[in-house]
N, CA, C and O atoms as a Tinker XYZ file with bonds, in Angstrom:
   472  protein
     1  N    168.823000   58.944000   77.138000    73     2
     2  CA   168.845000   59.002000   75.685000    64     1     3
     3  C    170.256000   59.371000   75.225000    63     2     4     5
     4  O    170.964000   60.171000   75.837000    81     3
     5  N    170.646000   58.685000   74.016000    73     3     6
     6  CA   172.096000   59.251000   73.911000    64     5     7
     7  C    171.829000   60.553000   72.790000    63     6     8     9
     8  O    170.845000   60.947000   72.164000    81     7
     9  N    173.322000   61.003000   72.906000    73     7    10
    10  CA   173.829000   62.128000   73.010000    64     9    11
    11  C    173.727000   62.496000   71.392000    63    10    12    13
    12  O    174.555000   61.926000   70.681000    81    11
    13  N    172.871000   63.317000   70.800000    73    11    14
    14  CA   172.570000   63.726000   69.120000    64    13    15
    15  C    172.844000   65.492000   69.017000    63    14    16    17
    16  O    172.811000   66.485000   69.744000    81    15
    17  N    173.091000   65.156000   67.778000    73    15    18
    18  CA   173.532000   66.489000   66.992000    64    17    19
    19  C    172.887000   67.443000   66.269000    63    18    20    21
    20  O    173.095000   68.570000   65.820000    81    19
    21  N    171.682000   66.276000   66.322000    73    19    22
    22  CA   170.506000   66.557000   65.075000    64    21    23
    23  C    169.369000   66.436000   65.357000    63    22    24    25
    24  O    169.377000   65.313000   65.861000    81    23
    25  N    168.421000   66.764000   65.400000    73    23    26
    26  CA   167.154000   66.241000   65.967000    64    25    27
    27  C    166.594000   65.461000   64.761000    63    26    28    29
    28  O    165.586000   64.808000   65.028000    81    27
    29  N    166.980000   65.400000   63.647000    73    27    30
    30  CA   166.385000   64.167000   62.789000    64    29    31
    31  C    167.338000   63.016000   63.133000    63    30    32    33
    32  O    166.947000   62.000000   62.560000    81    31
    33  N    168.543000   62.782000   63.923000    73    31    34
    34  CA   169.277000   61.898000   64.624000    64    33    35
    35  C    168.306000   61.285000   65.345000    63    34    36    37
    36  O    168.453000   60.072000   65.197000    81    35
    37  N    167.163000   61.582000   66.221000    73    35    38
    38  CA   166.677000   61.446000   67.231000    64    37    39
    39  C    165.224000   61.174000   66.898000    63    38    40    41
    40  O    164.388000   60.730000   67.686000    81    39
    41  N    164.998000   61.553000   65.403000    73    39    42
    42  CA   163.804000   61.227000   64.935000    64    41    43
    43  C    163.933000   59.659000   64.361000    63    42    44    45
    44  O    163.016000   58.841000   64.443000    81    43
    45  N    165.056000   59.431000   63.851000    73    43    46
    46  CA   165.780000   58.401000   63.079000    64    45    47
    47  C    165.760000   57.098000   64.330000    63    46    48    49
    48  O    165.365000   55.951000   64.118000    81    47
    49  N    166.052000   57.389000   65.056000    73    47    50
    50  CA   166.227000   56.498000   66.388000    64    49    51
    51  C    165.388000   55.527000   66.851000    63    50    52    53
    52  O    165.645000   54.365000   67.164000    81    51
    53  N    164.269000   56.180000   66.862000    73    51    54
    54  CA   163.255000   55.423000   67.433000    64    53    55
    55  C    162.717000   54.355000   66.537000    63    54    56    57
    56  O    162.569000   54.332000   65.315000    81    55
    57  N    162.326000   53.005000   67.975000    73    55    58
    58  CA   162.349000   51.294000   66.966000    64    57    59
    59  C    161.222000   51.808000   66.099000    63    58    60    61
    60  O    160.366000   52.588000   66.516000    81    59
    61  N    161.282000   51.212000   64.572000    73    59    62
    62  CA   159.886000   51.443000   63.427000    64    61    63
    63  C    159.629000   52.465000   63.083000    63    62    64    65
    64  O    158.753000   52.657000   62.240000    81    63
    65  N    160.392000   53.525000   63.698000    73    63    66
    66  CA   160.014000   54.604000   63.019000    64    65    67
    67  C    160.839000   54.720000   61.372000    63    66    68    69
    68  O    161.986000   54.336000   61.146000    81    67
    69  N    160.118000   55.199000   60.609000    73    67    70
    70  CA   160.423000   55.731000   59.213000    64    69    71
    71  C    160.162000   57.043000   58.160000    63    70    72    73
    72  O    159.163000   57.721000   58.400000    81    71
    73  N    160.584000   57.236000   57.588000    73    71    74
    74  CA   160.135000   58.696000   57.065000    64    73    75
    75  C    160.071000   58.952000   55.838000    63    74    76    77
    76  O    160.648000   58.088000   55.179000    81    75
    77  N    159.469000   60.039000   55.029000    73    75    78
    78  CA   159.494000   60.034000   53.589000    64    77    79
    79  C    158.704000   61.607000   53.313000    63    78    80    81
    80  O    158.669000   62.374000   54.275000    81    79
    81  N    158.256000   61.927000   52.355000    73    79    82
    82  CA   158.017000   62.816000   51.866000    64    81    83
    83  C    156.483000   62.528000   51.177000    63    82    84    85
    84  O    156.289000   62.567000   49.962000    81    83
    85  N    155.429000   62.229000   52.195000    73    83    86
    86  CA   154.253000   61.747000   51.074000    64    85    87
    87  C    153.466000   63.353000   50.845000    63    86    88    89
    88  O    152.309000   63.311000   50.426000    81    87
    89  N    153.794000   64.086000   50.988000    73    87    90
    90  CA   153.074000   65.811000   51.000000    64    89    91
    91  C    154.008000   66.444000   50.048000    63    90    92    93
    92  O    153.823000   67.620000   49.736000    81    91
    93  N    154.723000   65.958000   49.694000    73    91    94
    94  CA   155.885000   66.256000   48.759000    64    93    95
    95  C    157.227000   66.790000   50.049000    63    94    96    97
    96  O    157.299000   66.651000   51.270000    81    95
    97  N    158.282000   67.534000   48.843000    73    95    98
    98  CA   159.185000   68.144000   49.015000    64    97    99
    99  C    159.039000   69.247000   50.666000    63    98   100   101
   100  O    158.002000   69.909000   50.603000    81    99
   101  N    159.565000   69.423000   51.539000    73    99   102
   102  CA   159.955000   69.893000   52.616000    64   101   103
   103  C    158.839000   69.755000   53.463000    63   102   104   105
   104  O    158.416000   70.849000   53.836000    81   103
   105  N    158.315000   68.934000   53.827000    73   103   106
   106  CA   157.525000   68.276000   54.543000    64   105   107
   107  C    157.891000   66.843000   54.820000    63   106   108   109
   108  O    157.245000   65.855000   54.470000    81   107
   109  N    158.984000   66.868000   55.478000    73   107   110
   110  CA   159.914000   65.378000   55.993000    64   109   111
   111  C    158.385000   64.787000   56.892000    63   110   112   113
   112  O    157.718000   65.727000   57.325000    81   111
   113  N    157.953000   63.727000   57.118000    73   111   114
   114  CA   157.314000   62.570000   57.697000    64   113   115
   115  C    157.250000   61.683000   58.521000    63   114   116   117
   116  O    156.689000   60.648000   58.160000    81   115
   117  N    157.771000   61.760000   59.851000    73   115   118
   118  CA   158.095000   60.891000   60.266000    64   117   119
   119  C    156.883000   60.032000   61.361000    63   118   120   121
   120  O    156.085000   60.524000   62.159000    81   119
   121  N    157.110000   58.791000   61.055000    73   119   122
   122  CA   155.896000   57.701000   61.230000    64   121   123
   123  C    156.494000   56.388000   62.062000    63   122   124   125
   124  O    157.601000   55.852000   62.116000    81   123
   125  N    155.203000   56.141000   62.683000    73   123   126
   126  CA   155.534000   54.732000   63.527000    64   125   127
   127  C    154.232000   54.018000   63.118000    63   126   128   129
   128  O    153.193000   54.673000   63.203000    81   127
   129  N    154.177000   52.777000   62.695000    73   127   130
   130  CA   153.033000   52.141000   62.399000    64   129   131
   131  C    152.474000   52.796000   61.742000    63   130   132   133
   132  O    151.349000   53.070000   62.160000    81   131
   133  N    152.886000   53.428000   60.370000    73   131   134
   134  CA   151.360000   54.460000   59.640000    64   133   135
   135  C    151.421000   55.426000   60.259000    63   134   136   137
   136  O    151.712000   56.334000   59.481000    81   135
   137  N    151.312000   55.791000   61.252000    73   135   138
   138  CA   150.699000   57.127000   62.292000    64   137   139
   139  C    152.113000   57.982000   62.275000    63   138   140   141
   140  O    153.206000   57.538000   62.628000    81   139
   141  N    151.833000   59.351000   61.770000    73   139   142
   142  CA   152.741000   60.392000   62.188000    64   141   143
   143  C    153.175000   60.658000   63.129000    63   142   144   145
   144  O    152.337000   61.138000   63.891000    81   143
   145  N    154.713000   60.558000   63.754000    73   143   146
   146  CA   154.607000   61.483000   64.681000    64   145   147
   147  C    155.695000   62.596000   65.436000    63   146   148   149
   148  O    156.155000   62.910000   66.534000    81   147
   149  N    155.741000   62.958000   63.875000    73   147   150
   150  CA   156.616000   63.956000   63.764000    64   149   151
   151  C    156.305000   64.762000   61.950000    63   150   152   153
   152  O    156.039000   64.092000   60.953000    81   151
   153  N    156.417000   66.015000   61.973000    73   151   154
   154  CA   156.531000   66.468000   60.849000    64   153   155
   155  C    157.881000   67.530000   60.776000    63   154   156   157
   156  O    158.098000   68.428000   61.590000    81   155
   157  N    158.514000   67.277000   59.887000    73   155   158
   158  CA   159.758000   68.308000   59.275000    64   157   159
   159  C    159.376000   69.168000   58.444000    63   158   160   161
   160  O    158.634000   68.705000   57.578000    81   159
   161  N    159.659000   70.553000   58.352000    73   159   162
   162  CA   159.782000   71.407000   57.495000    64   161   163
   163  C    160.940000   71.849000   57.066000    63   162   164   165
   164  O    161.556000   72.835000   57.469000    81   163
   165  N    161.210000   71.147000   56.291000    73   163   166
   166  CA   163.240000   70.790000   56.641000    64   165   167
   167  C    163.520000   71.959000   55.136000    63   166   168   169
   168  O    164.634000   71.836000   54.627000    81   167
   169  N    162.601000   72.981000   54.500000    73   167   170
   170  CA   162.795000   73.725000   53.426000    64   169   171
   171  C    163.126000   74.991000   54.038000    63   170   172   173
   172  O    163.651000   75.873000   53.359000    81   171
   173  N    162.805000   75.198000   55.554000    73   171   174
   174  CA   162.715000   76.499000   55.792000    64   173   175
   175  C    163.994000   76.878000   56.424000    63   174   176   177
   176  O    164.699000   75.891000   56.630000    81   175
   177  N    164.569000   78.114000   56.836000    73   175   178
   178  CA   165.366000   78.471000   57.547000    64   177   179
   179  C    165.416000   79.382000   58.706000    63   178   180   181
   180  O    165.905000   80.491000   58.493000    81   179
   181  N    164.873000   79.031000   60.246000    73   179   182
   182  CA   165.524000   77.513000   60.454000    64   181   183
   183  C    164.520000   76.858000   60.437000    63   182   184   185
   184  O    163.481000   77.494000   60.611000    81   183
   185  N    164.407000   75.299000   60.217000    73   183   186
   186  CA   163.528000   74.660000   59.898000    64   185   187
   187  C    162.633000   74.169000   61.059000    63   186   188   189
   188  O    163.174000   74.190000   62.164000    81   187
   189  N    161.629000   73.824000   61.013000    73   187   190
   190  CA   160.648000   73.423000   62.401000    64   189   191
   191  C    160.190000   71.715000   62.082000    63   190   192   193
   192  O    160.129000   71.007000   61.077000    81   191
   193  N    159.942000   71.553000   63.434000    73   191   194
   194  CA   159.159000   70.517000   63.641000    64   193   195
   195  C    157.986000   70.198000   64.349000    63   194   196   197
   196  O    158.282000   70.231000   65.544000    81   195
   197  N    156.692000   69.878000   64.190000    73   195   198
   198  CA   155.732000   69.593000   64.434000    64   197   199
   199  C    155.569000   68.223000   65.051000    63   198   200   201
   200  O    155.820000   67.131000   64.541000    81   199
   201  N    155.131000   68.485000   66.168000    73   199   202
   202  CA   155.115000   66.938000   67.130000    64   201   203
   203  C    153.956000   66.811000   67.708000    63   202   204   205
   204  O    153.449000   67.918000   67.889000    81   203
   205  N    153.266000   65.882000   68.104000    73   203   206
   206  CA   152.172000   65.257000   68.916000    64   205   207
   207  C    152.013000   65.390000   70.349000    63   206   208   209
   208  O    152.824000   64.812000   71.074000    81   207
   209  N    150.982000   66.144000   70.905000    73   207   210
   210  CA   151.482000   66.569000   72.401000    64   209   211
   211  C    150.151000   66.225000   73.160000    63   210   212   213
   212  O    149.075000   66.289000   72.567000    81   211
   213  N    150.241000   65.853000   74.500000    73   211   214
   214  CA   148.838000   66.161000   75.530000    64   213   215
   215  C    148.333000   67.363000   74.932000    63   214   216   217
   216  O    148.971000   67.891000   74.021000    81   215
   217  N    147.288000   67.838000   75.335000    73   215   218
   218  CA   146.579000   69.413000   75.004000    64   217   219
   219  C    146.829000   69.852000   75.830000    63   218   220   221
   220  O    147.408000   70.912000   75.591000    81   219
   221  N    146.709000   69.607000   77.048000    73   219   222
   222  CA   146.928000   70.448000   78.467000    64   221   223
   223  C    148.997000   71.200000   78.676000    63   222   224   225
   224  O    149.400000   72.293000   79.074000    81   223
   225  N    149.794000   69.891000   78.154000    73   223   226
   226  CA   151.004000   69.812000   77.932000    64   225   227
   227  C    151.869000   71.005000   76.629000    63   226   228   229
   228  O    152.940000   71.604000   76.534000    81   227
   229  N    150.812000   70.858000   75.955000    73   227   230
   230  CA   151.089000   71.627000   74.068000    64   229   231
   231  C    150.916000   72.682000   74.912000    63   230   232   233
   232  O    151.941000   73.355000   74.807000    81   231
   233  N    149.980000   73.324000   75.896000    73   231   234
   234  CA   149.254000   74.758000   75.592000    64   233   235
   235  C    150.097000   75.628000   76.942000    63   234   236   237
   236  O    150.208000   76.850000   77.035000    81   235
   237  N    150.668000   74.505000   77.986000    73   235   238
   238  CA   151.717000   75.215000   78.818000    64   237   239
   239  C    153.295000   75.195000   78.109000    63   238   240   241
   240  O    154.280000   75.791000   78.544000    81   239
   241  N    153.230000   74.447000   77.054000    73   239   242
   242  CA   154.795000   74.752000   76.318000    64   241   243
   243  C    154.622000   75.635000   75.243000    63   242   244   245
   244  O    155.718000   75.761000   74.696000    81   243
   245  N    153.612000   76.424000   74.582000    73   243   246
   246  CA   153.098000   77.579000   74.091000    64   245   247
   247  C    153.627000   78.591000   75.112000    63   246   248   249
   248  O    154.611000   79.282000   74.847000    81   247
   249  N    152.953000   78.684000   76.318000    73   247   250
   250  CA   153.144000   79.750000   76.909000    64   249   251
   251  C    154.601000   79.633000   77.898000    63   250   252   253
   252  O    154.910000   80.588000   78.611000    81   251
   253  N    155.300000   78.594000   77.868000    73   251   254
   254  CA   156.870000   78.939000   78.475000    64   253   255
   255  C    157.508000   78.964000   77.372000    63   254   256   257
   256  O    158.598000   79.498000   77.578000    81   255
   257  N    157.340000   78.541000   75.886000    73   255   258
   258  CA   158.153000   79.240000   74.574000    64   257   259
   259  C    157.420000   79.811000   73.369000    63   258   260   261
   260  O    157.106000   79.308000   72.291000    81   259
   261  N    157.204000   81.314000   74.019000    73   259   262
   262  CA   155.980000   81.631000   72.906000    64   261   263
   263  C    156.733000   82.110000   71.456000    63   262   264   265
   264  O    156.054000   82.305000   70.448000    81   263
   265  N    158.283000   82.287000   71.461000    73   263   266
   266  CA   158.552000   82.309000   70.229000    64   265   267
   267  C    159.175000   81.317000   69.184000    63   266   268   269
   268  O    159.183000   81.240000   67.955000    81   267
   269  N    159.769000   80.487000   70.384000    73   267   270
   270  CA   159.748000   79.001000   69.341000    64   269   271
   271  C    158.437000   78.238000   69.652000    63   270   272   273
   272  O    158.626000   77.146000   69.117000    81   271
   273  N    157.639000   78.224000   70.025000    73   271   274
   274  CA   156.533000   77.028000   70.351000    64   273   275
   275  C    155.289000   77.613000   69.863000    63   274   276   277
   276  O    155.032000   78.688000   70.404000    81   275
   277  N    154.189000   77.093000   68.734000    73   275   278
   278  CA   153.061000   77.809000   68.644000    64   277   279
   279  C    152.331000   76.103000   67.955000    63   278   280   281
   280  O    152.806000   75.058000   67.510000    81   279
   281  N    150.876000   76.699000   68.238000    73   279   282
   282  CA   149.966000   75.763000   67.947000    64   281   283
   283  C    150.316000   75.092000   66.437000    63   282   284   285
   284  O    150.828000   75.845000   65.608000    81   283
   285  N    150.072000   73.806000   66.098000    73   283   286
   286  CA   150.662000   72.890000   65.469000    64   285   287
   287  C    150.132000   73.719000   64.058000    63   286   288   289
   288  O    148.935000   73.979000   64.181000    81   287
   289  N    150.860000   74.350000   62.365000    73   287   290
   290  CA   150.794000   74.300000   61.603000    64   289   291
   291  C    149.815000   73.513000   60.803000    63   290   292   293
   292  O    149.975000   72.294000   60.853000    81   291
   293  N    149.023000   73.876000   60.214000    73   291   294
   294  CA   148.303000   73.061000   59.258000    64   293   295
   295  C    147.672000   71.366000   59.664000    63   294   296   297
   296  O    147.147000   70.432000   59.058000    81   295
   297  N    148.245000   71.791000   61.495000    73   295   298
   298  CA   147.736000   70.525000   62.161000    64   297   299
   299  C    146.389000   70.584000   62.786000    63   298   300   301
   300  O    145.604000   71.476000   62.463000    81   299
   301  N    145.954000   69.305000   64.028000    73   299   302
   302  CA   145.292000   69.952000   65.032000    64   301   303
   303  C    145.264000   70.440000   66.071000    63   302   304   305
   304  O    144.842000   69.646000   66.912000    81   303
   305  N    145.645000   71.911000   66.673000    73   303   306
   306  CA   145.910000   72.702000   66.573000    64   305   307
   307  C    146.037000   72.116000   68.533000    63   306   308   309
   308  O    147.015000   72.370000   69.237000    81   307
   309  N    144.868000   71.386000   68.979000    73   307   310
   310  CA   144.470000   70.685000   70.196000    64   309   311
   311  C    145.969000   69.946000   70.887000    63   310   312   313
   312  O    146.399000   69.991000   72.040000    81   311
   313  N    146.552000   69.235000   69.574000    73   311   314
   314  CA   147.544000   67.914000   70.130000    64   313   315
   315  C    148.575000   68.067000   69.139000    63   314   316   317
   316  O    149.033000   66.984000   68.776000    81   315
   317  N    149.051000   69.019000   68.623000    73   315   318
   318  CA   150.060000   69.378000   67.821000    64   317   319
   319  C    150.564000   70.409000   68.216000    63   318   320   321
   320  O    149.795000   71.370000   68.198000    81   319
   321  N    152.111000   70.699000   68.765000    73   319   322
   322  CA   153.070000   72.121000   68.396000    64   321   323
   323  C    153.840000   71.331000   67.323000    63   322   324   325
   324  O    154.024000   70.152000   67.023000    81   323
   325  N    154.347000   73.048000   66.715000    73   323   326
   326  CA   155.101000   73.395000   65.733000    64   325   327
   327  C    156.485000   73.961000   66.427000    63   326   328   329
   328  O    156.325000   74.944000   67.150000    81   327
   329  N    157.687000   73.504000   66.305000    73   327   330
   330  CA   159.048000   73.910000   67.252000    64   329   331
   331  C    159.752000   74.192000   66.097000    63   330   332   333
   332  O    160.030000   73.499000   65.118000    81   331
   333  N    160.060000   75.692000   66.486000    73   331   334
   334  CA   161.302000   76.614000   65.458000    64   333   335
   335  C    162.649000   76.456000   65.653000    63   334   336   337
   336  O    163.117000   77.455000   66.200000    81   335
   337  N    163.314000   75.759000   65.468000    73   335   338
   338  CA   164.331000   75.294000   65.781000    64   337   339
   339  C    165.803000   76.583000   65.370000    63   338   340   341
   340  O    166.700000   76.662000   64.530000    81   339
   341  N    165.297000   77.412000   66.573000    73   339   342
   342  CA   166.057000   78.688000   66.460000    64   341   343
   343  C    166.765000   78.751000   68.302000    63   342   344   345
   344  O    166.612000   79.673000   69.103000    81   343
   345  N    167.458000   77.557000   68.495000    73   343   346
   346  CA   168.435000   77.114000   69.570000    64   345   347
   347  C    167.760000   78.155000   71.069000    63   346   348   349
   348  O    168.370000   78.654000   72.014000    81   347
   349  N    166.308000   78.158000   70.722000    73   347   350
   350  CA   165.413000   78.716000   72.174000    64   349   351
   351  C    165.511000   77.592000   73.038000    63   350   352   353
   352  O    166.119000   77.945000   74.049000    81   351
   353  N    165.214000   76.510000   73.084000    73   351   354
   354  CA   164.472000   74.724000   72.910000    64   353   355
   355  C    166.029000   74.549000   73.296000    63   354   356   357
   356  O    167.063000   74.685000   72.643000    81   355
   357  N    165.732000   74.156000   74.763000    73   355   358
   358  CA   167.113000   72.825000   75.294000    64   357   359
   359  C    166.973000   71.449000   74.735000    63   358   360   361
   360  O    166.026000   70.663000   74.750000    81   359
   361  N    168.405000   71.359000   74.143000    73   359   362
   362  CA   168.212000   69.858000   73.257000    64   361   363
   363  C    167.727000   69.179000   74.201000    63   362   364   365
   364  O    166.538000   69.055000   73.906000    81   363
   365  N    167.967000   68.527000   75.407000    73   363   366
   366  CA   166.993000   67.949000   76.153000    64   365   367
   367  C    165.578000   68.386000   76.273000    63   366   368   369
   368  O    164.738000   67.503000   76.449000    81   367
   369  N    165.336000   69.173000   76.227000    73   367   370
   370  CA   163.507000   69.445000   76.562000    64   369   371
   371  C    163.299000   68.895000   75.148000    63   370   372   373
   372  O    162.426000   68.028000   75.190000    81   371
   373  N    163.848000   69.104000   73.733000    73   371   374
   374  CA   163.493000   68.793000   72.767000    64   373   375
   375  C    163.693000   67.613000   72.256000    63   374   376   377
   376  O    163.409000   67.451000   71.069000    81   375
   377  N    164.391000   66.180000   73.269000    73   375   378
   378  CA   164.329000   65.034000   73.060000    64   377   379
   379  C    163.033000   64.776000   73.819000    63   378   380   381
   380  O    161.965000   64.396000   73.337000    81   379
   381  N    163.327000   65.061000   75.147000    73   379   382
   382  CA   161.835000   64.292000   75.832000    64   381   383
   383  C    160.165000   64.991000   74.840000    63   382   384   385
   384  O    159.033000   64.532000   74.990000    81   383
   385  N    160.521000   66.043000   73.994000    73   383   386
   386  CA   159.166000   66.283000   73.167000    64   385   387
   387  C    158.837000   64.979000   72.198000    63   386   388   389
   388  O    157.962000   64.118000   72.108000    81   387
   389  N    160.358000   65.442000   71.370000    73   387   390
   390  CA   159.829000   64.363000   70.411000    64   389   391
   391  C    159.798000   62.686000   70.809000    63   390   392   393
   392  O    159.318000   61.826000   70.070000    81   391
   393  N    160.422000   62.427000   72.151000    73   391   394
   394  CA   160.060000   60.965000   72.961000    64   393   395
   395  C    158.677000   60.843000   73.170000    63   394   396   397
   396  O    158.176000   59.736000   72.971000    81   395
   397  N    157.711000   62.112000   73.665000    73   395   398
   398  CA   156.246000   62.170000   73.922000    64   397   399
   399  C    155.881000   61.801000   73.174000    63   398   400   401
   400  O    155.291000   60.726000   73.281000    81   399
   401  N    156.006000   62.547000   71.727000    73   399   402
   402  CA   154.895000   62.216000   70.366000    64   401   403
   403  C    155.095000   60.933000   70.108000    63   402   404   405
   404  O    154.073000   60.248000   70.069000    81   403
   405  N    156.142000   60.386000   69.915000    73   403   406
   406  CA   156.204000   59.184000   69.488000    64   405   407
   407  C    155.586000   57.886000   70.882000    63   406   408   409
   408  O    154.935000   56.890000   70.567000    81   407
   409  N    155.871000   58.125000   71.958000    73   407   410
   410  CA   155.297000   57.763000   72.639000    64   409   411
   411  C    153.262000   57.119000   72.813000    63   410   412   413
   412  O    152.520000   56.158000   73.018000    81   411
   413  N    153.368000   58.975000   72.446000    73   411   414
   414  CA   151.764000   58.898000   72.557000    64   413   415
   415  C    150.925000   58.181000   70.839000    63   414   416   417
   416  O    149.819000   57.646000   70.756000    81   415
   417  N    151.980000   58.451000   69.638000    73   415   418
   418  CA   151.222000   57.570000   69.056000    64   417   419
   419  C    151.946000   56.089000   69.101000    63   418   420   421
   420  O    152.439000   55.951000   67.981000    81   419
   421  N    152.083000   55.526000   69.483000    73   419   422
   422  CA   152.545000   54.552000   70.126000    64   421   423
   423  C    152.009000   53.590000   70.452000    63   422   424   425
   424  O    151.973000   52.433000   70.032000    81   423
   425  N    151.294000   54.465000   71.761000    73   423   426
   426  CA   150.186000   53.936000   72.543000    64   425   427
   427  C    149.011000   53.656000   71.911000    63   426   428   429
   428  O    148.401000   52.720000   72.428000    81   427
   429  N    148.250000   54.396000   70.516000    73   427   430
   430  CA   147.428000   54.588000   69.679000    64   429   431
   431  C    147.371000   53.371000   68.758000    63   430   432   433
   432  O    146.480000   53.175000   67.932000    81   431
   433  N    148.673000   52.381000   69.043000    73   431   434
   434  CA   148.682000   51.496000   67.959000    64   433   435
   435  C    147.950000   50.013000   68.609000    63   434   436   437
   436  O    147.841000   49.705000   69.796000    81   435
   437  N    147.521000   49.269000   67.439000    73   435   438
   438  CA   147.070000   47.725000   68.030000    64   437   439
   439  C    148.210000   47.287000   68.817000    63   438   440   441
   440  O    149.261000   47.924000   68.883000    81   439
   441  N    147.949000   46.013000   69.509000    73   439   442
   442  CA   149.098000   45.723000   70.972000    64   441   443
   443  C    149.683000   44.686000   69.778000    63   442   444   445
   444  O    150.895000   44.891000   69.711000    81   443
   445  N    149.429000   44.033000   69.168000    73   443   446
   446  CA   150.519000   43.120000   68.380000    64   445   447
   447  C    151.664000   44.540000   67.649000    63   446   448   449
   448  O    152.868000   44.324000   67.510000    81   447
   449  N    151.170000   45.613000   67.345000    73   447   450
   450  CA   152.418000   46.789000   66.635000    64   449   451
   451  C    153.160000   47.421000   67.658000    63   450   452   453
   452  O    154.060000   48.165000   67.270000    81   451
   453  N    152.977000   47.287000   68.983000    73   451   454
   454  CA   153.300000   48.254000   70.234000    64   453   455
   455  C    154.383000   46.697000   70.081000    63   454   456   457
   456  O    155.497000   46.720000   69.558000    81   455
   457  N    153.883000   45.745000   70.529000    73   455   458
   458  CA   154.828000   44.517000   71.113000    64   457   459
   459  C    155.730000   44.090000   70.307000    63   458   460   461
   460  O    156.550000   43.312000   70.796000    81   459
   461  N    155.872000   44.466000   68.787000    73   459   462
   462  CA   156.516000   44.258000   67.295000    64   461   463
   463  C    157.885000   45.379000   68.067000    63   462   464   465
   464  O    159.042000   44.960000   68.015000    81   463
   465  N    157.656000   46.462000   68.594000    73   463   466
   466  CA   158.540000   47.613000   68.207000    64   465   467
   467  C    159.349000   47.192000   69.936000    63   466   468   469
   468  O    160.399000   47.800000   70.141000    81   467
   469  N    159.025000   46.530000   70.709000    73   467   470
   470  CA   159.829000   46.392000   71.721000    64   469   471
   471  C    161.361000   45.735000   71.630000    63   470   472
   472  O    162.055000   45.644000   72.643000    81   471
């Protein structure tokens, strides 16, 4: 993966993905085919992001970052963390996260939208 500054660099990246504000103001969106799979809280300081995870995967990265990593915000709680983006989180561990979510809804999509984004 190349080399970002930003993790909305890296949200931005991926083919079809797009973003917006449909929850309003500091609740950034980010979507592949319709499907979320990423949320910004880009109001807070420092701001977090909410990503799409295995359950088994979410609940051992809870317990190796229990102060940046906690069960997904206002999500489901099963296949969602929430990441505090308080420089705990190796920018690499925190590309291959947000590569997962997007990954896994991905996979969630009809095969003509998976084969669109190749």
């Amino acid at each position: 993966m190349a080399d970002f500054d930003n993790p909305l660099q890296i949200l931005d990246s991926f083919p079809g993905a797009t973003s917006g504000y449909p929850f309003g103001p500091g609740a950034l969106v980010y979507k592949v085919g319709e499907k979320m799979f990423a949320l910004v809280a880009d109001d807070m300081e420092p701001f977090r992001i909410s990503l799409k995870c295995e359950p088994d995967l979410a609940l051992e990265l809870r317990a190796q970052y229990p102060g940046a990593v906690s069960a997904g915000y206002h999500l489901n709680k099963r296949h969602w963390n929430t990441i505090e983006m308080n420089d705990t989180i190796p920018k690499e561990e925190l590309e291959e996260w947000i590569g997962h979510s997007y990954d896994l809804v991905v996979a969630g999509l009809p095969l003509h939208q998976r084969e669109s984004l190749r």
